[in-house]
N, C-alpha and C positions, 0 to 999 in steps of 0.2 A: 250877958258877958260885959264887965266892964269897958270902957270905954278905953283906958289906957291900954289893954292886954290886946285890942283889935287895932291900936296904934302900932304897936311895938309887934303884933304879926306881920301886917303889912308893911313895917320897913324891913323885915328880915326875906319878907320873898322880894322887896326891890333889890336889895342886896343880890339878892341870888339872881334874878334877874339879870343886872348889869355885870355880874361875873361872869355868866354865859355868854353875853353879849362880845365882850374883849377877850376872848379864846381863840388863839390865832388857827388860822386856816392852815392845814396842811395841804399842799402843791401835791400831786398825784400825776405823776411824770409819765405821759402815754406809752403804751405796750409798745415791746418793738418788736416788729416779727422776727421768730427766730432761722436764723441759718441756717440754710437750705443743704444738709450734709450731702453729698452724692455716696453712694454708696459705692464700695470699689469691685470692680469687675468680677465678676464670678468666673474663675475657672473652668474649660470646657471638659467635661468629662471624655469623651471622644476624642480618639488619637489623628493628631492632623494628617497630614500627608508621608507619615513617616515610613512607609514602605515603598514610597517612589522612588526617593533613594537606592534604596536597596534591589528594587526591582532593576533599575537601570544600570548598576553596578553589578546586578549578576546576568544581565545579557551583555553589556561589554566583556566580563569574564569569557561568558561562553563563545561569543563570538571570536575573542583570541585563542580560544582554546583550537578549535575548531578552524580558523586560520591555519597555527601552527601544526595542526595533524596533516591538511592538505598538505601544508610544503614539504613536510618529513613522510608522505608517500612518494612525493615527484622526485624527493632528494635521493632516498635511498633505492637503489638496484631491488625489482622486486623477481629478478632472476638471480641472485648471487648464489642460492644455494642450487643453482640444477648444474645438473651436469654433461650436458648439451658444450663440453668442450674440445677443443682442438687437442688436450693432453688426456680424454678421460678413455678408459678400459674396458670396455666391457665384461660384464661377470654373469659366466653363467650361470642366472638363478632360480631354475627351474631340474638341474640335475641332470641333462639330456632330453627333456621330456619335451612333446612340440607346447608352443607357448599358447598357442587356442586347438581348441578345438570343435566342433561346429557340429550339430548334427540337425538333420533335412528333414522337416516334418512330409507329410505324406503329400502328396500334390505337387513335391518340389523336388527337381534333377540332380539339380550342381547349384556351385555358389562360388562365384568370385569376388577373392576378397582383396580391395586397394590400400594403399598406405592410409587414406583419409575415408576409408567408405567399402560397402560392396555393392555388389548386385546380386540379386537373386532372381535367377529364370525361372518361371513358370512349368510344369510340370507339363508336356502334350496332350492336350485331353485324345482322351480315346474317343471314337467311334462307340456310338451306343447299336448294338445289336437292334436290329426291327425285327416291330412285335409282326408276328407270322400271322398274316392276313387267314379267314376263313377259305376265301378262294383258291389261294397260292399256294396250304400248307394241307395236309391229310394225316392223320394217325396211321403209325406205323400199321403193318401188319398183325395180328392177333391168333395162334391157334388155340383156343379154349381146351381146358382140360379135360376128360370124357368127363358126364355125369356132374359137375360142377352147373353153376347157373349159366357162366357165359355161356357151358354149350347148348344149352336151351337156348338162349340168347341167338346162338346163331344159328339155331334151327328153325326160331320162332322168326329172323330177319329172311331166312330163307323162303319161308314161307309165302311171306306178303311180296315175293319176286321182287327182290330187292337184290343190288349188287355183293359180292362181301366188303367191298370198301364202306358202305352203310351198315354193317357190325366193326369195320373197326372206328367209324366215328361214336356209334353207339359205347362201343368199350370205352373210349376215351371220357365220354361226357358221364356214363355213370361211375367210371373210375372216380371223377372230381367229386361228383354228388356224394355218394355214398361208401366206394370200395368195392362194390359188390356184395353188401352187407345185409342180409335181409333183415336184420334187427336194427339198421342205422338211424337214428334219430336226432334232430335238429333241437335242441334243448330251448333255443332262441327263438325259432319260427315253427316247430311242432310237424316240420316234414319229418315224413316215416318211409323206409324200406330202401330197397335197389333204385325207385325211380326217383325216392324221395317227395312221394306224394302228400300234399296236403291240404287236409289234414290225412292220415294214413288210412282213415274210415272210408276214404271216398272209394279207395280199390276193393271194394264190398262187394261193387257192382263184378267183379271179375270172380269173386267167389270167397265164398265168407271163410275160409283160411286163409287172408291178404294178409295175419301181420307174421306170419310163419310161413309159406311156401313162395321160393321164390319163382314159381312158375307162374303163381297166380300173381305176382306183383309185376314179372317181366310181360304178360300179355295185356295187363291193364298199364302200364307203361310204352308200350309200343302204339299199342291204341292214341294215347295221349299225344304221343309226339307225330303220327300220324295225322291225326284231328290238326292239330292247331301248325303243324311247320312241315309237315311232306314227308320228312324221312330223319332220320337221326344225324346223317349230316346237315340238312336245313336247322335242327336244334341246337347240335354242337358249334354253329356257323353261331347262330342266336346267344348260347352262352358263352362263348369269348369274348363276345362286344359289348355284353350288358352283365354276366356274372352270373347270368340265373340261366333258367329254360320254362 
């Protein structure tokens, strides 16, 4: 390359050179922080205390209310409309008829009745009849009819020398037993016949027509009471106290 073209480069980059050199400086003014906004209050969604008010206003309400209804009892007459006076009438309003009338259940005599109240008396008890002792008490008299069972009965108590007041306890206690029935049967306990033997098989021993002949049920019947209580009074003495024999 020439010598002058490498002169005439080199003054054009001092040129450039020194034009950058005197380029003023721009100042760069520091950041300012920015302003701190506050944000403004948020509204509270929830209602404040607004029914204290109102609460309190409607108990002083009520409390006047209720005030003024006591004084407007005490003020006003709560007898003005009766007729409890010195100018009133009486009317008769029942027609002639009596104005109560009262009826006594069963246990009660009389009844006195007061202006405020009654009384009611107690009915007298009765006296309960006493139960007729075995000792103290005996069955009537008894004349059997011919040919019926009692009069075997009282042929058969004659027999064993016995009193006749010992057939009329006998009459009594098979009257209760059975009737004098010779087909009488205990559907509950399986006694059979006049003496009410049980089971009814047991009067076998007296003769094997025991559930048909009252002969054969009255001699194994006598036997029975004989054996176990002495005589048919001793039995019927036994069944009033206890129900059986």
């Amino acid at each position: 390359m020439p010598m002058d073209a490498v002169r005439e480069r080199w003054a054009r980059d001092d040129a450039a050179a020194a034009t950058r050199s005197v380029r003023p400086q721009v100042a760069v003014a520091p950041s300012r922080p920015s302003p701190t906004v506050d944000a403004p209050p948020r509204r509270s969604t929830q209602r404040g205390s607004v029914t204290g008010p109102f609460k309190q206003a409607a108990t002083v309400a009520f409390a006047f209310a209720a005030s003024v209804s006591f004084l407007l009892v005490n003020v006003v007459d709560p007898y003005s409309g009766a007729t409890a006076t010195s100018t009133y009438v009486p009317v008769d309003r029942f027609g002639g008829e009596s104005t109560q009338q009262v009826e006594l259940a069963d246990g009660y005599s009389s009844l006195a009745v007061a202006s405020e109240g009654y009384v009611v008396e107690a009915k007298p008890e009765e006296p309960e009849p006493e139960a007729a002792s075995a000792a103290g008490w005996a069955p009537p008299a008894v004349v059997p009819d011919p040919g019926s069972a009692q009069a075997y009965g009282a042929q058969a108590v004659a027999a064993r020398g016995w009193a006749t007041t010992e057939f009329d306890c006998l009459v009594a206690l098979w009257n209760k037993e059975s009737g004098w029935r010779v087909n009488a049967y205990n559907a509950s306990s399986g006694a059979y016949g006049i003496p009410q033997a049980l089971p009814g098989s047991k009067m076998a021993t007296a003769g094997a027509d025991w559930a048909t002949n009252a002969a054969t049920q009255i001699e194994w019947g006598l036997g029975y009471i004989q054996a176990r209580y002495g005589t048919p009074c001793g039995a019927w003495a036994h069944s009033q106290s206890v129900g059986w024999y």
